[in-house]
N, C-alpha and C positions, 0 to 999 in steps of 0.2 A: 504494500500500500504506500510505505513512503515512496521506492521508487515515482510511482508515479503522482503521486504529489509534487514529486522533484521535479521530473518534466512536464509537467503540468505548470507549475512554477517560473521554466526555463523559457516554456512556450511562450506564455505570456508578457515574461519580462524582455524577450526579444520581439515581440508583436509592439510592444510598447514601444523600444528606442527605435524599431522599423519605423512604425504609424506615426511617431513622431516628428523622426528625423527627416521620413519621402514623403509620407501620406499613406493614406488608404491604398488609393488603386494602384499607386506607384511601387508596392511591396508585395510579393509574389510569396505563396504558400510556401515556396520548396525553398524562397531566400530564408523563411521564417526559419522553416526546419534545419536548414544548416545554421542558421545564429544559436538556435536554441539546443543545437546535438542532440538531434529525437530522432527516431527512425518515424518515418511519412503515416506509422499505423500508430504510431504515441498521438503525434497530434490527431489525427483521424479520432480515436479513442475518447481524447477530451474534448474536440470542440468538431461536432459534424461538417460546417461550415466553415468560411472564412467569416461569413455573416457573423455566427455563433462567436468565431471567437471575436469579431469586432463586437459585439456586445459585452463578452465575458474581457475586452479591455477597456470598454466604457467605464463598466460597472466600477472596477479598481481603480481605473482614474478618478473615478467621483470619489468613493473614499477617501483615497489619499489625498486629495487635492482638500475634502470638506476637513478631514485632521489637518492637514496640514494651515488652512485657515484661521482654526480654531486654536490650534496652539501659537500659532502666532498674533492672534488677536488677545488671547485670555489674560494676558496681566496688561493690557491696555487700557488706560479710563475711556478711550474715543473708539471704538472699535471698528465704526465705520469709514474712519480718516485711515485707523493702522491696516486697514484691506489693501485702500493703495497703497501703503507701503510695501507691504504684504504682493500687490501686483509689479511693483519694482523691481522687487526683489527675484519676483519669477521672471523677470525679462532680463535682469541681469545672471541668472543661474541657465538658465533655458535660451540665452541669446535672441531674444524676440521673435519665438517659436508661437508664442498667441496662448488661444484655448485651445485644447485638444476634442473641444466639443463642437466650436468652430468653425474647426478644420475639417473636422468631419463632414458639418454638414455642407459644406461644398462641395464634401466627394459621393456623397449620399444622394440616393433620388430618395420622395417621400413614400415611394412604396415597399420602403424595407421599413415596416414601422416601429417593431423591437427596436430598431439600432436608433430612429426617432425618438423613442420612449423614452432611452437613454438619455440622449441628449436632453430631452424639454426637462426629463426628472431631474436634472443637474442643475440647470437654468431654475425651475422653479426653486430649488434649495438655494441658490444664491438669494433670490428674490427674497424669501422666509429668511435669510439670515439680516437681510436690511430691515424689513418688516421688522424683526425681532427687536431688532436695537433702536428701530428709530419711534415704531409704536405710531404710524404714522403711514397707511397706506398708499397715497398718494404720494406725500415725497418719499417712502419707500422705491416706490416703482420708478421715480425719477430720477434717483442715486442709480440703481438698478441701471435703467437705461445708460444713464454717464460712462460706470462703471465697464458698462461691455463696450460703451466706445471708446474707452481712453485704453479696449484691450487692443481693440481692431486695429485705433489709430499709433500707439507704442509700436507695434507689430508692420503695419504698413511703412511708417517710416522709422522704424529702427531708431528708435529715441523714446527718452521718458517724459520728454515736453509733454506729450499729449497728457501723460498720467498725470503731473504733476499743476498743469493747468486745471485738468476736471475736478483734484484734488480743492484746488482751492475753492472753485466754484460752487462743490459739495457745502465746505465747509462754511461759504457765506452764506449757501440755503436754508445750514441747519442753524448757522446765529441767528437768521432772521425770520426764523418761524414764526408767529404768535401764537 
């Protein structure tokens, strides 16, 4: 059983720095299987699909990316200002790689809808984590909005201007609530 835990494991962490680094369509099953040193019936075994496993790499993205939010927001008084820093931070570790949910759905038509499902279930968690903190539906969704433009615009032109502008703009929203 661990064995295949372990390439089950292998699989995915090489699905991940593929889909990352090319894309979806640009990354080929049998590139997958040689990163990951599976034989072609390991991966078969865990994920029927490429579909399946681009879901079963959704999924762990969402994960890792919501702890990974979360522990970088949690000893923050401001938590929705330390998100952008928190998006800074991933465009300087990631090299202006974007959202991996983003990216997807560019490469995605809407009739694979699992692999949709994935996507929106991520985006609505962001959405719920501003909702959360700002207690404030409307400019909840407003942040929200910003937030995924200062991802798209970081990422198109490979700078933090973008994040660091929407940054501020966030923060004179939330000085001047009533």
């Amino acid at each position: 059983m661990q064995n295949h835990q372990e390439a089950k494991s292998r699989i995915l962490k090489a699905a991940e720095a593929l889909f990352h680094k090319q894309g979806y369509n640009n990354t080929g099953i049998n590139q997958i299987i040689k990163e990951a040193n599976v034989a072609k019936a390991s991966l078969y075994y865990h994920f029927k699909t490429k579909d399946d496993l681009c879901i079963a790499y959704l999924e762990q993205r969402n994960t890792v990316w919501n702890e990974s939010l979360y522990n970088y927001t949690k000893e923050r008084d401001d938590k929705v200002l330390a998100a952008f820093d928190f998006l800074i931070e991933n465009n300087n570790t990631f090299d202006f790689r974007g959202c991996s949910f983003l990216n997807m759905l560019s490469e995605t038509s809407p009739d694979k809808k699992e692999i949709f499902n994935q996507m929106q279930q991520h985006k609505r968690g962001l959405l719920l984590f501003f909702k959360t903190e700002l207690e404030d539906s409307e400019l909840a969704y407003t942040v929200y909005s910003l937030f995924e433009n200062a991802i798209i615009e970081s990422q198109l032109f490979r700078s933090q201007e973008p994040v660091l502008r929407i940054k501020k703009i966030v923060s004179d929203l939330m000085n001047n609530r009533s």
